[in-house]
C-alpha positions as CSV (number, residue, x, y, z in Angstrom):
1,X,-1.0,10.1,30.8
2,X,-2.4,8.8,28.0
3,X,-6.2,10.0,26.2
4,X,-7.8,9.5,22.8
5,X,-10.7,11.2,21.1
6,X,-13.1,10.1,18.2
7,X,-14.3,13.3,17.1
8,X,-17.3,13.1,14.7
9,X,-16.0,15.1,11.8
10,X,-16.3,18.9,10.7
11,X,-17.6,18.3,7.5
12,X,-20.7,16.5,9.4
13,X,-21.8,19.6,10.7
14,X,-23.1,21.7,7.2
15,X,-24.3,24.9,8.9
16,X,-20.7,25.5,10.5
17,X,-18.7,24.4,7.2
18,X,-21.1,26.9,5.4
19,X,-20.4,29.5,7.5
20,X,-16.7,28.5,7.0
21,X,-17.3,28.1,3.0
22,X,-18.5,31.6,3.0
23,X,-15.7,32.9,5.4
24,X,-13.3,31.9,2.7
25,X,-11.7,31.0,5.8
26,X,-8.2,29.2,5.1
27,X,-7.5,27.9,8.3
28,X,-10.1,25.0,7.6
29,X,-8.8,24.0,4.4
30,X,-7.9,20.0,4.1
31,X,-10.2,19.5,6.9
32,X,-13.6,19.5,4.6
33,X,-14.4,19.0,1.3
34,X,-17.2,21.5,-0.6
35,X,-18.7,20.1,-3.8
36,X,-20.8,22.3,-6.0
37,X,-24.0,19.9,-7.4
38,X,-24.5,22.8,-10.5
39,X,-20.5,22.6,-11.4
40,X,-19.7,19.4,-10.5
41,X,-16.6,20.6,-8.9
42,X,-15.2,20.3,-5.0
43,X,-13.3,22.8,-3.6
44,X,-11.5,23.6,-0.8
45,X,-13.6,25.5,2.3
46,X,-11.1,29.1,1.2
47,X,-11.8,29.1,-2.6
48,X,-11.8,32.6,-4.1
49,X,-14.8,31.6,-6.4
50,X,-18.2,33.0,-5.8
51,X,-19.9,31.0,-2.8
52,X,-22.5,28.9,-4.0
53,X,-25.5,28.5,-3.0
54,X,-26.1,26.4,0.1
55,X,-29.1,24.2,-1.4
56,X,-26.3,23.3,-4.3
57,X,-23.4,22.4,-1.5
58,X,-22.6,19.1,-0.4
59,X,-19.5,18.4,2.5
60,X,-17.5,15.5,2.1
61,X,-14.4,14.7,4.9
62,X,-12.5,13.2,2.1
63,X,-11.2,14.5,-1.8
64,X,-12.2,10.7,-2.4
65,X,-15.6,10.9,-1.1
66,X,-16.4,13.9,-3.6
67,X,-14.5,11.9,-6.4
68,X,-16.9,8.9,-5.5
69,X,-20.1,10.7,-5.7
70,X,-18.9,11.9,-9.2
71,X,-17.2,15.4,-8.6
72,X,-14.1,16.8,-10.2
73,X,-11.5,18.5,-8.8
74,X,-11.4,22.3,-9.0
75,X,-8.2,24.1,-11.2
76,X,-8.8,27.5,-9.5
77,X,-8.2,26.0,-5.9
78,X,-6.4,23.6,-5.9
79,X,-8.5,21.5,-3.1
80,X,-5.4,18.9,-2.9
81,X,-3.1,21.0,-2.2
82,X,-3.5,21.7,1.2
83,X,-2.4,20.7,4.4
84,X,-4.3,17.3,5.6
85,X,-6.4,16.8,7.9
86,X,-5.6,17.3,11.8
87,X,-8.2,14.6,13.0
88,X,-6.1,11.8,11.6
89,X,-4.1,12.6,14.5
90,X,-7.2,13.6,16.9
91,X,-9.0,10.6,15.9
92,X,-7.8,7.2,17.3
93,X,-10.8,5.4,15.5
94,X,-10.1,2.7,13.0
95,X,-10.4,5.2,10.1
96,X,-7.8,7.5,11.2
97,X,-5.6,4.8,11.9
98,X,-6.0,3.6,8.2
99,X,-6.1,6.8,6.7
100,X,-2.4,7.4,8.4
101,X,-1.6,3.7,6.4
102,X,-3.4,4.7,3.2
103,X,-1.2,8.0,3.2
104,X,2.3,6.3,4.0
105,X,1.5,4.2,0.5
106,X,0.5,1.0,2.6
107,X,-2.0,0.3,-0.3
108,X,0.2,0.4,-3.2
109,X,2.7,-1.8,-1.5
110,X,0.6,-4.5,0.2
111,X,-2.9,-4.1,-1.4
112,X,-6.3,-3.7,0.1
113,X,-5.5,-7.1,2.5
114,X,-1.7,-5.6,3.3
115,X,-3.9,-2.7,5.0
116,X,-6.2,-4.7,6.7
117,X,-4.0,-7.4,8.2
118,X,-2.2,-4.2,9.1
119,X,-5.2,-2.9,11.3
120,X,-6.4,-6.5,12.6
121,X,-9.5,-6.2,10.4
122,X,-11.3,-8.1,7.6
123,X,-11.0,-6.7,4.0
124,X,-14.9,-6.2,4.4
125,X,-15.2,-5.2,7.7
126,X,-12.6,-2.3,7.1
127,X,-14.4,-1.2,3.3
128,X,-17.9,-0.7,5.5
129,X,-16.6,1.0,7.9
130,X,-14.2,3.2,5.8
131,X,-17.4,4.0,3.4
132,X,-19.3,4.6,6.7
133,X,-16.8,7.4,8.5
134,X,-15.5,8.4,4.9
135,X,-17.5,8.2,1.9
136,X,-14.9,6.1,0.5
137,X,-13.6,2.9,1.0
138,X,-10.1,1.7,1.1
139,X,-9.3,2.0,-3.0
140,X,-11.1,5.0,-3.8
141,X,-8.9,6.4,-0.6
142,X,-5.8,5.4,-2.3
143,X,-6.4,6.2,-5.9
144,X,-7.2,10.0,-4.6
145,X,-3.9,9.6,-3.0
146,X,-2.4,8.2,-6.4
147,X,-4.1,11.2,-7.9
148,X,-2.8,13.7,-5.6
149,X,0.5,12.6,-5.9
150,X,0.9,12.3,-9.6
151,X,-0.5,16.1,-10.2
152,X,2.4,17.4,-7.8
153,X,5.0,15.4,-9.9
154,X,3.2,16.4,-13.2
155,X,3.6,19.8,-11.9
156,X,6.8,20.2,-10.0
157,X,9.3,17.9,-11.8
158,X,10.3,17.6,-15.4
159,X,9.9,13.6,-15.7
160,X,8.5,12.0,-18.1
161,X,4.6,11.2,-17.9
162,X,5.3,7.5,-18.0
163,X,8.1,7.9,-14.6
164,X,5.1,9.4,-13.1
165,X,2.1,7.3,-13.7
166,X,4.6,4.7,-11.8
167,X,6.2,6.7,-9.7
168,X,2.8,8.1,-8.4
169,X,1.5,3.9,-8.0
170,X,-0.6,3.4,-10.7
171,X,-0.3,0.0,-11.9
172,X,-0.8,1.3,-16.0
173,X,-0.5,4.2,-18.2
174,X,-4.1,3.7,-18.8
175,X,-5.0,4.1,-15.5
176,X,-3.0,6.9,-14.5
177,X,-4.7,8.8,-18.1
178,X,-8.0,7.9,-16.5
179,X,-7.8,8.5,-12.9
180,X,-6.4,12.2,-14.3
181,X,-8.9,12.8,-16.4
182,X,-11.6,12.1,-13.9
183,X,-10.4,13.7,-10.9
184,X,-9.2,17.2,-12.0
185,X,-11.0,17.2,-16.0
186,X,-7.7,17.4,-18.1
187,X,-5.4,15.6,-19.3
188,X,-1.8,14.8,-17.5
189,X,-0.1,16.6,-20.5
190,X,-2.2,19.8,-20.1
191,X,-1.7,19.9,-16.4
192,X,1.7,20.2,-17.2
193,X,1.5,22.6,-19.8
194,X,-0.7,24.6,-17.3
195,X,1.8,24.4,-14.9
196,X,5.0,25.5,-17.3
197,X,2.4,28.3,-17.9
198,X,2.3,29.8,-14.4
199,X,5.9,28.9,-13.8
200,X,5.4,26.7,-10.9
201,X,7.9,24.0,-11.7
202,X,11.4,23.9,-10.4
203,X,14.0,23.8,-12.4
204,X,17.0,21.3,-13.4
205,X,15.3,18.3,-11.9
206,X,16.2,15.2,-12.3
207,X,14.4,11.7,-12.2
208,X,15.7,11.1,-8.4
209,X,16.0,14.7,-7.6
210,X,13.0,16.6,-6.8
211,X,12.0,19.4,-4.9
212,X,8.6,20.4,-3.5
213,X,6.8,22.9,-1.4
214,X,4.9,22.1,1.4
215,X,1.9,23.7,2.7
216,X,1.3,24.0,6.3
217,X,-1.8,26.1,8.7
218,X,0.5,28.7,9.9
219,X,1.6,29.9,12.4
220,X,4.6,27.6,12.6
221,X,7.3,27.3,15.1
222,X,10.0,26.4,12.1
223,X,12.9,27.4,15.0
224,X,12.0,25.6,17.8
225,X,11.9,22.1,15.9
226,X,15.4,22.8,14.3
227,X,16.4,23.6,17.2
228,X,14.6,19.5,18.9
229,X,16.3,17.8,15.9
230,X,19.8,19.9,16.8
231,X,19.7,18.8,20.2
232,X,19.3,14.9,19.2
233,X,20.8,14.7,15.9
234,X,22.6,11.6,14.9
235,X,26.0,11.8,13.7
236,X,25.6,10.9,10.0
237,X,22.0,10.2,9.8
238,X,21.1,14.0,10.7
239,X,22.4,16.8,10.2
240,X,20.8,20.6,11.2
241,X,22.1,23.5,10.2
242,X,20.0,27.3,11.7
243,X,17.7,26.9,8.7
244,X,17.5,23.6,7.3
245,X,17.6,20.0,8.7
246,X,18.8,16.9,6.2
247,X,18.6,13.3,7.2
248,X,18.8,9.9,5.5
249,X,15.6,7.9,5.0
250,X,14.9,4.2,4.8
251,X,12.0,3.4,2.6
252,X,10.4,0.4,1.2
253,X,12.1,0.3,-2.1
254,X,15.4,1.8,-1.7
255,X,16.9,4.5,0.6
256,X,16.3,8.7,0.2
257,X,17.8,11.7,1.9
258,X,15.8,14.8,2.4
259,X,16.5,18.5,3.4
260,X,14.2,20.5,4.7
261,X,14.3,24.2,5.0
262,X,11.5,26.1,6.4
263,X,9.7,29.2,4.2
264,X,7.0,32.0,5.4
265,X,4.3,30.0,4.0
266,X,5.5,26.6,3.3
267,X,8.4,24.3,3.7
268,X,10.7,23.4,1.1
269,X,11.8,19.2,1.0
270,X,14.3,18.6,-1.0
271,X,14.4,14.6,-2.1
272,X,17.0,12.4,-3.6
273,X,15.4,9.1,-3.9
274,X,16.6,5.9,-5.3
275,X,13.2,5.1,-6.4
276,X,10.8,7.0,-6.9
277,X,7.8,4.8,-6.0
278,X,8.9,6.0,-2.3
279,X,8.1,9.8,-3.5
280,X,4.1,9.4,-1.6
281,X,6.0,7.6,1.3
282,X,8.4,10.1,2.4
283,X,6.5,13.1,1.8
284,X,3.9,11.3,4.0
285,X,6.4,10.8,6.8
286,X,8.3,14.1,6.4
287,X,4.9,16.1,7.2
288,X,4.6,13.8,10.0
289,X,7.8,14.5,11.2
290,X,7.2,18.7,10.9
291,X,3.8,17.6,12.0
292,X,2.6,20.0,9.0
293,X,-1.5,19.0,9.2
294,X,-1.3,20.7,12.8
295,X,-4.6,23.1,13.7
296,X,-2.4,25.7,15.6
297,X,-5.6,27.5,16.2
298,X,-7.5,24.8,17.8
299,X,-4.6,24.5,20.4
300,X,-4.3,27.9,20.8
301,X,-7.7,28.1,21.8
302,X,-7.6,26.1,24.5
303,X,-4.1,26.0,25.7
304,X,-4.3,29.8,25.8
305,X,-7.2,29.7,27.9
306,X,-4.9,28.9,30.8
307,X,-3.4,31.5,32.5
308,X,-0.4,29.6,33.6
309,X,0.7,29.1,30.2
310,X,-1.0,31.9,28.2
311,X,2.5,33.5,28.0
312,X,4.2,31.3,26.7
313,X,2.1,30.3,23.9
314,X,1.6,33.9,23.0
315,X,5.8,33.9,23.0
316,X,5.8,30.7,20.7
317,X,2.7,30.9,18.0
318,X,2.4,27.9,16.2
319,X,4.6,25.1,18.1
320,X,4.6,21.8,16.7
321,X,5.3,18.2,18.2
322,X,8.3,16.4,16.6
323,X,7.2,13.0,15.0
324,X,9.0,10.7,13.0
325,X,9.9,8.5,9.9
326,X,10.3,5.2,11.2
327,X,8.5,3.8,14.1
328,X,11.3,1.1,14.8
329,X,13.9,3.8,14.4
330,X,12.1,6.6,16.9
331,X,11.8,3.2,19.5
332,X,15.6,2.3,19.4
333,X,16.9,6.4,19.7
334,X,14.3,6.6,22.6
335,X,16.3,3.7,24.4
336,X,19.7,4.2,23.3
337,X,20.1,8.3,23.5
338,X,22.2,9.3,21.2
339,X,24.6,6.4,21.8
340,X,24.2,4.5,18.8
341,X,27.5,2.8,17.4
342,X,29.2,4.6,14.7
343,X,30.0,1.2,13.1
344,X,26.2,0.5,12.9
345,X,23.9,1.6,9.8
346,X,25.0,1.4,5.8
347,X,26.6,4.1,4.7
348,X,25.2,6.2,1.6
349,X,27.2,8.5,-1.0
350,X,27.8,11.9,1.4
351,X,25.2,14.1,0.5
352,X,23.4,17.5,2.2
353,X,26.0,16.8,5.6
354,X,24.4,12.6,5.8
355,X,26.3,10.0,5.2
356,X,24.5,6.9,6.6
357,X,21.2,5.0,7.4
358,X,19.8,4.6,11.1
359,X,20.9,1.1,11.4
360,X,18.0,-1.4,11.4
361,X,16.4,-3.4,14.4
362,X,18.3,-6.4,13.2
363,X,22.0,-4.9,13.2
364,X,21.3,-3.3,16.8
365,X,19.7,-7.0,17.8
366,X,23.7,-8.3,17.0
367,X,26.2,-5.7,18.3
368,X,26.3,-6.6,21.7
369,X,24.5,-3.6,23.5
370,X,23.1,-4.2,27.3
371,X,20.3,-6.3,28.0
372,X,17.2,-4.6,27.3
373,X,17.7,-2.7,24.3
374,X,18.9,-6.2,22.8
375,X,15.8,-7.6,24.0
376,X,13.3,-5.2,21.8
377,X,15.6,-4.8,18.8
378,X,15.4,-8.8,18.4
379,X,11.3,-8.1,19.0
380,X,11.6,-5.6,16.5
381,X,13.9,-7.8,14.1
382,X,11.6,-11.4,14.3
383,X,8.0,-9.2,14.1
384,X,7.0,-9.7,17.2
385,X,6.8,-6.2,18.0
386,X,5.7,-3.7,15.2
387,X,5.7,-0.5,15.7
388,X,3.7,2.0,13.0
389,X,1.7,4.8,12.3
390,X,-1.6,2.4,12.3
391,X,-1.5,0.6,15.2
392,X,-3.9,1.2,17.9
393,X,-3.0,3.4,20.5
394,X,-3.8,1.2,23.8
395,X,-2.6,-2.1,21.9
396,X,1.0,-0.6,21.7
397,X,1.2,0.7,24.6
398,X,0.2,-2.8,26.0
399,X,2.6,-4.1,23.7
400,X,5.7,-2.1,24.8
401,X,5.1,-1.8,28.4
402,X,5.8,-6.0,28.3
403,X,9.1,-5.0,26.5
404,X,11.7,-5.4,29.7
405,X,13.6,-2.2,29.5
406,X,10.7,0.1,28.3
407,X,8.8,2.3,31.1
408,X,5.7,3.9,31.0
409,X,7.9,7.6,29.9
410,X,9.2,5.9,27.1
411,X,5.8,4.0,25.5
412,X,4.2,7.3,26.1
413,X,6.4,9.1,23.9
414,X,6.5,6.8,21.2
415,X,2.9,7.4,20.7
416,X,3.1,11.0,21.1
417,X,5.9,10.9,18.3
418,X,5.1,7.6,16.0
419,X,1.3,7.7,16.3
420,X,1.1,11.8,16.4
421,X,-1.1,11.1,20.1
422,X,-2.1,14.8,20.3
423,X,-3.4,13.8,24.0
424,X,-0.1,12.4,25.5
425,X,1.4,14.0,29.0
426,X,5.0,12.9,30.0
427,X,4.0,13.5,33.6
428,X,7.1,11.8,34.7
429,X,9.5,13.4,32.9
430,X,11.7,16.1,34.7
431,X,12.1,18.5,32.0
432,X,8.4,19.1,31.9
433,X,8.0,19.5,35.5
434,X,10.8,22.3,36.0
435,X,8.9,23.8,33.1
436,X,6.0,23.4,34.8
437,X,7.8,24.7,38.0
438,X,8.9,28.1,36.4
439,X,5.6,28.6,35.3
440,X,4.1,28.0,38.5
441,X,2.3,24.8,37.8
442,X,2.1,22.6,40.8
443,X,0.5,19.6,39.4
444,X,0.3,18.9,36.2
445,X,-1.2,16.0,36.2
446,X,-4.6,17.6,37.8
447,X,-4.0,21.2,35.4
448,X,-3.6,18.7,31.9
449,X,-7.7,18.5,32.6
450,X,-7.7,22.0,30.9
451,X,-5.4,21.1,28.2
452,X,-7.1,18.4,26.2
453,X,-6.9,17.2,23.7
454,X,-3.6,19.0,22.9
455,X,-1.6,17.7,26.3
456,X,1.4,16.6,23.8
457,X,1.7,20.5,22.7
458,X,1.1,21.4,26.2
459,X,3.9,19.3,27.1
460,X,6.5,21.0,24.4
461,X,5.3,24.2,26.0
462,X,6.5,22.9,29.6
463,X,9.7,21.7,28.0
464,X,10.1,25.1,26.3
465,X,10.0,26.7,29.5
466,X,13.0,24.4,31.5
467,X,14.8,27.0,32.5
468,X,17.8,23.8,32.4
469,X,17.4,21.5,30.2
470,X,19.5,18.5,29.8
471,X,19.0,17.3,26.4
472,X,20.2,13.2,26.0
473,X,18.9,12.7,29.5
474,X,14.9,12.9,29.5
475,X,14.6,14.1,26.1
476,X,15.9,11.6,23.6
């Protein structure tokens, strides 16, 4: 069961986000933006400052939407900083969908008409409706993006200024000194004095070698997704240990192995990149696989609500649902198990228990595997099939469905993974139904009406609860 929502926006409702503003409430941090009209600054919703005013506030849904209308980011807050948004996931619309692109560096790679061919819209049919639903269209999106991610490496590595400003995507020098100056009112030198100043970067970091922390809306079930990528790790591509989990990456300019290793309050990734123009890229896709811009509250509310499974939610605060790096890649495991040929996938210098790439759609296409799972990776390989975090929901699922070899479990949860579908019920799958069972569900399909639009959480809940699973069978 598949179902989408458009929600209209937080930020569009200024009575609540007041309420939330003066609340200092940090549970609603990244999903609104406050600007100040007397300071000129935006902040996020939790900011210790004194709370303005409410005839000087302004709410914005994007930091780029503030930055268009001519506010600067504030020092004290940090308003970047935070976890992102959960209606990108919520949202099926057209500017969630590009929002997901703009974040996974789309932009910098392909350009304004990279992002729209992507969606299946005109350049100037996508920048009004962007501007419309955002404040901001497609450039201003990405150059907050740029922005964001040159201040975490002007804070948390040690490269030079001039690594950065093209490690972050900014075409220039000059550019990357303006867009800084502009956004948060300093320089990049004195952000990085600032930060050497409050000691918050890491030491002995080198210019592929970096390590960052980050921020999630707690509470977060840390031990229950070790424990999903333990059960389906891949020999050499993965590797979990009780507190961290490593993995190679594949990334548009080069390749990048990650380990992750889950804090109280935030989660440390640990990135060796061979370039590090892929830095915005897979710290985009690592928070989508934690699934790190989760509201835990907002499915706690409702999902608690049931009695049925008001236990066990109360038993596991803050469960998340597993996403991925690679569209193509989470496709070919969901067919092929864990059965994927040794032989297959480059190898890499061993490093953090990894010591090779998934292998690509075209090297699976070529090694002789049955029918079916031939038949999509050549899909996959020519382009006839492209599987990514913008695509519309109910066009891929068409798409996949006329894939032979690919049922309706298997589409279903590569939108609940690749997409982040928050509304997607395996309703066929028999780990969720002797869940389901134990907890004295009898049909889920009529009890998921309660649950959305957080059936995909609902449905980790039910596979938490198999009294005997049978991981590699139903559960790739």
């Amino acid at each position: 069961m598949v179902t989408t929502t458009e929600a209209p926006g937080l930020w569009r409702d200024a009575e609540r986000c007041y309420r939330v503003v003066t609340a200092r409430d940090p549970r609603f941090d990244g999903q609104f933006i406050m600007a100040v009209r007397t300071t000129g600054i935006y902040c996020r919703p939790s900011c210790p400052a004194s709370t303005p005013k409410v005839q000087n506030v302004r709410f914005y849904p994007t930091s780029a939407a503030a930055q268009a209308n001519g506010f600067r980011a504030c020092r004290r807050c940090l308003p970047d900083a935070v976890p992102g948004s959960p209606d990108w996931n919520l949202r099926a619309d057209l500017a969630a969908r590009a929002m997901r692109l703009i974040s996974d560096g789309t932009v910098e790679r392909e350009g304004v008409p990279g992002l729209a061919r992507r969606l299946g819209y005109s350049e100037r049919q996508l920048g009004r409706v962007l501007t419309a639903e955002l404040g901001a269209g497609p450039l201003a999106l990405a150059r907050a993006h740029r922005a964001h991610s040159a201040r975490l490496l002007i804070e948390m590595s040690g490269l030079p200024l001039t690594d950065v400003a093209f490690a972050a995507g900014f075409s220039s020098v000059r550019q990357f000194n303006e867009t800084i100056r502009e956004v948060f009112a300093t320089t990049p030198s004195q952000l990085r004095a600032a930060s050497l100043r409050r000691g918050r970067r890491d030491a002995d970091q080198g210019a592929t070698r970096l390590s960052l922390r980050l921020p999630f809306r707690p509470p977060f079930d840390a031990d229950g997704l070790l424990r999903f990528f333990a059960d389906r790790a891949v020999p050499g591509v993965e590797s979990v240990t009780d507190e961290s989990y490593a993995r190679t990456l594949r990334l548009a300019h080069g390749t990048g192995v990650v380990r992750l290793t889950p804090a109280p309050d935030h989660v440390r990734c640990e990135l060796h990149l061979a370039d590090l123009r892929d830095l915005s890229s897979a710290v985009s896709r690592v928070r989508r696989l934690l699934d790190l811009d989760a509201d835990p509250a907002a499915v706690t509310r409702v999902l608690g609500a049931d009695p049925a499974l008001a236990p066990v939610v109360t038993a596991v605060p803050g469960i998340r649902v597993p996403g991925s790096v690679d569209g193509e890649e989470l496709l070919l495991r969901a067919l092929l198990g864990r059965d994927v040929l040794d032989v297959l996938g480059e190898q890499v210098p061993a490093e953090e228990g990894v010591t090779r790439l998934f292998p690509t759609a075209a090297q699976i296409a070529t090694a002789g595997l049955p029918g079916d799972v031939t038949g999509v990776a050549t899909a996959l390989a020519e382009g006839r099939l492209d599987v990514h975090v913008g695509r519309d929901a109910a066009e891929l699922r068409a798409e996949l469905l006329a894939c032979p070899g690919i049922t309706p479990w298997t589409a279903d949860y590569v939108l609940m993974r690749v997409l982040g579908a928050p509304d997607v019920l395996l309703t066929g799958d028999a780990a969720l139904g002797r869940g389901a069972a134990a907890l004295g569900i009898k049909d889920v399909a009529d009890r998921a009406r309660r649950w959305t639009p957080w059936c995909s959480y609902a449905g980790m809940y039910l596979w938490r609860a198999d009294p005997a699973p049978e991981v590699g069978t139903s559960q790739p």
